[in-house]
C-alpha positions as a Python dict, from the first residue, in 0.01 Angstrom:
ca = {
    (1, 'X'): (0, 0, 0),
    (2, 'X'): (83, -105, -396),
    (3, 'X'): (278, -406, -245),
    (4, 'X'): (-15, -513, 3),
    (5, 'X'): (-227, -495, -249),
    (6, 'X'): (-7, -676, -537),
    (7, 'X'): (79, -958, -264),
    (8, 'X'): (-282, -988, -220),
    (9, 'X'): (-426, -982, -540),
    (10, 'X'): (-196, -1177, -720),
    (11, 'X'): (39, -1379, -487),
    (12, 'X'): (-146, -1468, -215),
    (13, 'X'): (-186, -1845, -120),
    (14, 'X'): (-445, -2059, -250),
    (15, 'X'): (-762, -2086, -23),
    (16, 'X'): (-852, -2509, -17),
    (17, 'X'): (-1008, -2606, -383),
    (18, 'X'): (-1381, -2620, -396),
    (19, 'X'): (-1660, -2847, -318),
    (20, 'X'): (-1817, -3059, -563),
    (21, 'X'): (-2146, -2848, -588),
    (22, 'X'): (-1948, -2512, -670),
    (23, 'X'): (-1728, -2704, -934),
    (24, 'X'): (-2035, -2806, -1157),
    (25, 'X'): (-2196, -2516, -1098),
    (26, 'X'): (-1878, -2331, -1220),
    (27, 'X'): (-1785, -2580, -1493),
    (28, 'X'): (-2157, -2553, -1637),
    (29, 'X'): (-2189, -2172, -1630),
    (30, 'X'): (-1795, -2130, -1816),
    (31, 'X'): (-1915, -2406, -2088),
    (32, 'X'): (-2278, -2502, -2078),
    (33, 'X'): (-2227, -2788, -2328),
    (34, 'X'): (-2007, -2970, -2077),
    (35, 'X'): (-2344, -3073, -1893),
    (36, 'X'): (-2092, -3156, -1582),
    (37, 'X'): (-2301, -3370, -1324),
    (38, 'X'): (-2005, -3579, -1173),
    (39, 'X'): (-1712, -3513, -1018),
    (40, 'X'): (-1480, -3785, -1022),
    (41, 'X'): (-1175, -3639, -829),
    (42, 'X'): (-945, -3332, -795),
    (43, 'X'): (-568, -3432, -842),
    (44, 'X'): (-386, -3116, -751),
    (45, 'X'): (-85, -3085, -953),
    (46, 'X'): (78, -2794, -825),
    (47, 'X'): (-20, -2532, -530),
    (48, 'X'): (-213, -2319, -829),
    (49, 'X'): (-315, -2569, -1061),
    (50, 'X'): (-572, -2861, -1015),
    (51, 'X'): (-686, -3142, -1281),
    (52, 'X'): (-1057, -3213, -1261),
    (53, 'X'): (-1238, -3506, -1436),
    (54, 'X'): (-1584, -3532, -1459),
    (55, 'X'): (-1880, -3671, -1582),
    (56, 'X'): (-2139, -3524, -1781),
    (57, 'X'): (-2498, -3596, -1785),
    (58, 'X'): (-2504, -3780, -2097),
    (59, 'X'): (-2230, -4006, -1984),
    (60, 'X'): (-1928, -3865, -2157),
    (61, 'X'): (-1605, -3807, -1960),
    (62, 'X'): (-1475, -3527, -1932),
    (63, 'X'): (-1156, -3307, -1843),
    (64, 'X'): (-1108, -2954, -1697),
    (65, 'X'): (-811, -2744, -1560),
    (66, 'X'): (-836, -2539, -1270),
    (67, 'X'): (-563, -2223, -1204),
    (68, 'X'): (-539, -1996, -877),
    (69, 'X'): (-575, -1611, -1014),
    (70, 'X'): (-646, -1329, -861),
    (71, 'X'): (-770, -1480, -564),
    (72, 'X'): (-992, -1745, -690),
    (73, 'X'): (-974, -2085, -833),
    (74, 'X'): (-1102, -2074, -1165),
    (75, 'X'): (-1162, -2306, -1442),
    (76, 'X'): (-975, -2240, -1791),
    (77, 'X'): (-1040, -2502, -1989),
    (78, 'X'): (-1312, -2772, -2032),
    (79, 'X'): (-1305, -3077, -2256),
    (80, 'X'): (-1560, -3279, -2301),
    (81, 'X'): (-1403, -3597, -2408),
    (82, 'X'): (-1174, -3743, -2232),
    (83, 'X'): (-866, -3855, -2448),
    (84, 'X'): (-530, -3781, -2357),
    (85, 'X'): (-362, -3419, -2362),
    (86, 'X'): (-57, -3290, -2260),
    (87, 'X'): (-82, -2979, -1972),
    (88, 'X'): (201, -2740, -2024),
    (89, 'X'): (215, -2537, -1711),
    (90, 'X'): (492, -2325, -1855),
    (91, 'X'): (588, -2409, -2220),
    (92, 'X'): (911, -2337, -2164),
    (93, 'X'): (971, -2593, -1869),
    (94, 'X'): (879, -2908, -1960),
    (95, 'X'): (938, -3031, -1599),
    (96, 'X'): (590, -2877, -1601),
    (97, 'X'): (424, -3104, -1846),
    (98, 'X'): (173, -3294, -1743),
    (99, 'X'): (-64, -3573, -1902),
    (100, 'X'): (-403, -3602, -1778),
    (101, 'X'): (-668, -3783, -1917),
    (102, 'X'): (-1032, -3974, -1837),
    (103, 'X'): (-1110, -4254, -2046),
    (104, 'X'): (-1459, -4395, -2009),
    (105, 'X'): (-1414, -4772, -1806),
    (106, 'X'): (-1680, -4880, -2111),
    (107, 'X'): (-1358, -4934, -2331),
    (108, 'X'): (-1251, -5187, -2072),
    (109, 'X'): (-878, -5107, -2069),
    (110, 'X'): (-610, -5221, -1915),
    (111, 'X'): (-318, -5036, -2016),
    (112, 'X'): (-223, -4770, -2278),
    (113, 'X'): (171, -4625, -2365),
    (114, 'X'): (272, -4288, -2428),
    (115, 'X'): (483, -4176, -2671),
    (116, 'X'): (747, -3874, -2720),
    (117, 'X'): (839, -3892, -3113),
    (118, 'X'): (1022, -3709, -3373),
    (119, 'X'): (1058, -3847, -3712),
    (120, 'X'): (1420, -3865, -3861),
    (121, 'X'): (1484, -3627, -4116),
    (122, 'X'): (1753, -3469, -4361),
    (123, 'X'): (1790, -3121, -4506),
    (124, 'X'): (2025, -2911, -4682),
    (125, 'X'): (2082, -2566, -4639),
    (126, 'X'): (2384, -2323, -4792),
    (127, 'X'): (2526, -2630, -4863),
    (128, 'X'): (2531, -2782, -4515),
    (129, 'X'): (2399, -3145, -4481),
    (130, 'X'): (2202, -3235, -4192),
    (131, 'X'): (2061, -3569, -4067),
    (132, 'X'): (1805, -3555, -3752),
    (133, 'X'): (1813, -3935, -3601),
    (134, 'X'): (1489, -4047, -3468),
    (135, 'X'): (1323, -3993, -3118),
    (136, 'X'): (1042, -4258, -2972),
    (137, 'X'): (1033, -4256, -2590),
    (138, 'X'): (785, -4480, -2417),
    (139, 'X'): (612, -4496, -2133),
    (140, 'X'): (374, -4764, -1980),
    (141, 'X'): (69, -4640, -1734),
    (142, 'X'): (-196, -4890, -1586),
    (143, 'X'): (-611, -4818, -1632),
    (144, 'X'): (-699, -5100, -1405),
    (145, 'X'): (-774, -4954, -1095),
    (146, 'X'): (-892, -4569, -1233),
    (147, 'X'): (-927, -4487, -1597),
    (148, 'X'): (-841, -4116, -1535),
    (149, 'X'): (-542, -3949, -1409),
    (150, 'X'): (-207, -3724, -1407),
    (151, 'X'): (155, -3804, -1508),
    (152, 'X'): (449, -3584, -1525),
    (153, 'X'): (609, -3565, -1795),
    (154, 'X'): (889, -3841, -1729),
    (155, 'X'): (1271, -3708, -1603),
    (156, 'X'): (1440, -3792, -1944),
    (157, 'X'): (1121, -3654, -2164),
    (158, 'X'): (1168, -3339, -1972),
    (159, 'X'): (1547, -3343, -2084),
    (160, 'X'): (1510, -3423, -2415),
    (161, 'X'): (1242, -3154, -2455),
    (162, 'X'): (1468, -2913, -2268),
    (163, 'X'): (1777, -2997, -2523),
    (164, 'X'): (1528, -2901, -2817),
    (165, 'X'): (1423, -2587, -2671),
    (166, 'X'): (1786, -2489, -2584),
    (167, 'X'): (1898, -2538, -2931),
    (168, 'X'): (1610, -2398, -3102),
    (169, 'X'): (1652, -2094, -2873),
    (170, 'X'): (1997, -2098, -2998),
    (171, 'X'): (1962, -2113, -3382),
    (172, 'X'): (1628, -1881, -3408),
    (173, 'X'): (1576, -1532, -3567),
    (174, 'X'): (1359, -1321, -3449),
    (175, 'X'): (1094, -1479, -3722),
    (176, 'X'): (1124, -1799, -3558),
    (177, 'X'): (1146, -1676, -3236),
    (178, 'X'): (763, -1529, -3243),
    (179, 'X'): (697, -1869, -3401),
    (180, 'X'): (860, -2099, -3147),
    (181, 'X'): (704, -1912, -2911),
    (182, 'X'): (345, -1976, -3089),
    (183, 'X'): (423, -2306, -3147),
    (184, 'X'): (687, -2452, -2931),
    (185, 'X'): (939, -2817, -3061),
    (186, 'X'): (710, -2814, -3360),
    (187, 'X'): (958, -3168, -3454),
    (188, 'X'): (834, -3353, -3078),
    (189, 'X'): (501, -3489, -3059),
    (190, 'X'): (305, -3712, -2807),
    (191, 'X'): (129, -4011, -2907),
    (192, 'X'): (-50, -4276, -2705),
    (193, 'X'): (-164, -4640, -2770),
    (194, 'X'): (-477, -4833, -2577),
    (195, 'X'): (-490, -5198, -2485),
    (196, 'X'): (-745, -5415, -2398),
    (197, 'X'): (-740, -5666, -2082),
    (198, 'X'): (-598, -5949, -2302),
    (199, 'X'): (-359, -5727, -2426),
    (200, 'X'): (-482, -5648, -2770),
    (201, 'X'): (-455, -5308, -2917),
    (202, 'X'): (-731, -5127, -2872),
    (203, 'X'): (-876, -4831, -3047),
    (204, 'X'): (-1157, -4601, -2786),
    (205, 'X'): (-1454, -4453, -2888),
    (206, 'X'): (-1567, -4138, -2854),
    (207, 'X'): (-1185, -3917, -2723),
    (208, 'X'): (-1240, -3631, -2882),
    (209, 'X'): (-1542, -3381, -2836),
    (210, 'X'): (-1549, -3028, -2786),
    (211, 'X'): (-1331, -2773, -2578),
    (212, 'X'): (-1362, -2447, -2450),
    (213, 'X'): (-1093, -2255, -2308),
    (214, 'X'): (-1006, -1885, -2206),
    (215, 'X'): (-704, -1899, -2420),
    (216, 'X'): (-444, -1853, -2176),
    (217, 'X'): (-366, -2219, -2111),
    (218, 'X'): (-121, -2443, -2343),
    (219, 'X'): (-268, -2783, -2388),
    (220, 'X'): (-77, -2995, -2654),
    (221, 'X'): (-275, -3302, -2808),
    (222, 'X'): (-167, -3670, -2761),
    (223, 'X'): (-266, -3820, -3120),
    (224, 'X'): (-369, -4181, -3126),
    (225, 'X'): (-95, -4427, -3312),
    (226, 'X'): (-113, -4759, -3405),
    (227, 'X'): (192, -4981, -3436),
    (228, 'X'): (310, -4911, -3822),
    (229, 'X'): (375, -4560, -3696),
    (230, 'X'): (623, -4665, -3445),
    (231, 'X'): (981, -4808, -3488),
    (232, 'X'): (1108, -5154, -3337),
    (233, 'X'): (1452, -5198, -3220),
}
């Protein structure tokens, strides 16, 4: 009976996501400030985990993520701007990483990059010199035909990520191990740039509102650059 009941409550299969109408409702009564009254789309990123954009009565664009529990889809998180941020479906998989984000189309952009950076750095310790070489990945995504969407966390990213992880894992006390934990590759950070349909840098409006969130979810921000913060080869 304990493993009916386990199986059921927490590892039964999702039932099909909801309709439109329930997802508002939902999304209005968890955060009333998101003032959801458009849904744009639900990408489905995994069997228990769904990214839903939407629009909010005022106009803003908004982002929510959606996670099968006991038995239920429910919503976790809300934002109600729509800049980019980095879903980590398990923190310590960065397979699982996904970027999601829903730009309003009256920025009229074309393009935008992301970015996977750590800054090069040198330290001594006991006596030991250490020099950390720089990391800038890049990678290009299109807003011409939809300006909201889901990207994986590209194959090398995930490896790179992974490599930190494992060697952090490696080096850390038990202090740093409750911190790592807390606040995972605190040296790797995501950054994005916009263009425009000429192909001019461009800076959006209004990507960064208000959240509201459960606390259960790991959402890592995707800070805006501009091109004196990047290296050239």
């Amino acid at each position: 009976m304990s493993a009916i009941f386990i199986y059921s409550f927490f590892l039964s299969k999702p039932t099909p996501f909801p309709a439109s109408e329930v997802l508002i409702e939902e999304l209005n009564q968890f955060f009333p400030e998101a003032n959801a009254e458009e849904i744009q789309d639900s990408i489905q990123i995994d069997e228990r985990h769904t990214f839903v954009p939407f629009i909010s009565e005022t106009g803003d664009y908004g982002l929510s993520y959606w996670v099968w529990k006991k038995r239920s889809w429910n919503v976790d998180r809300i934002d109600t701007k729509g800049g980019p941020m980095v879903w980590e479906i398990n923190s310590r998989k960065p397979s699982s990483y996904y970027f999601v984000w829903n730009l309003s189309p009256n920025n009229f952009l074309d393009s935008m990059d992301f970015y996977m950076i750590r800054d090069r750095g040198y330290q001594v310790i006991d006596g030991k010199e250490t020099y950390y070489p720089r990391v800038q990945l890049e990678t290009n995504v299109s807003l011409q035909e939809k300006t909201y969407g889901v990207l994986q966390l590209p194959e090398d990213w995930a490896a790179v990520r992974e490599s930190f992880i494992k060697m952090g894992s490696a080096q850390e006390t038990d202090l740093d191990l409750l911190f790592n934990q807390m606040f995972p590759d605190p040296y790797l950070s995501f950054g994005w740039r916009a263009y425009d349909r000429l192909g001019n840098e461009s800076f959006p409006e209004e990507t960064n509102g208000n959240s509201f969130s459960n606390g259960k979810l790991t959402i890592d921000y995707v800070m805006i650059l501009n091109g004196e913060e990047l290296e050239q080869p």
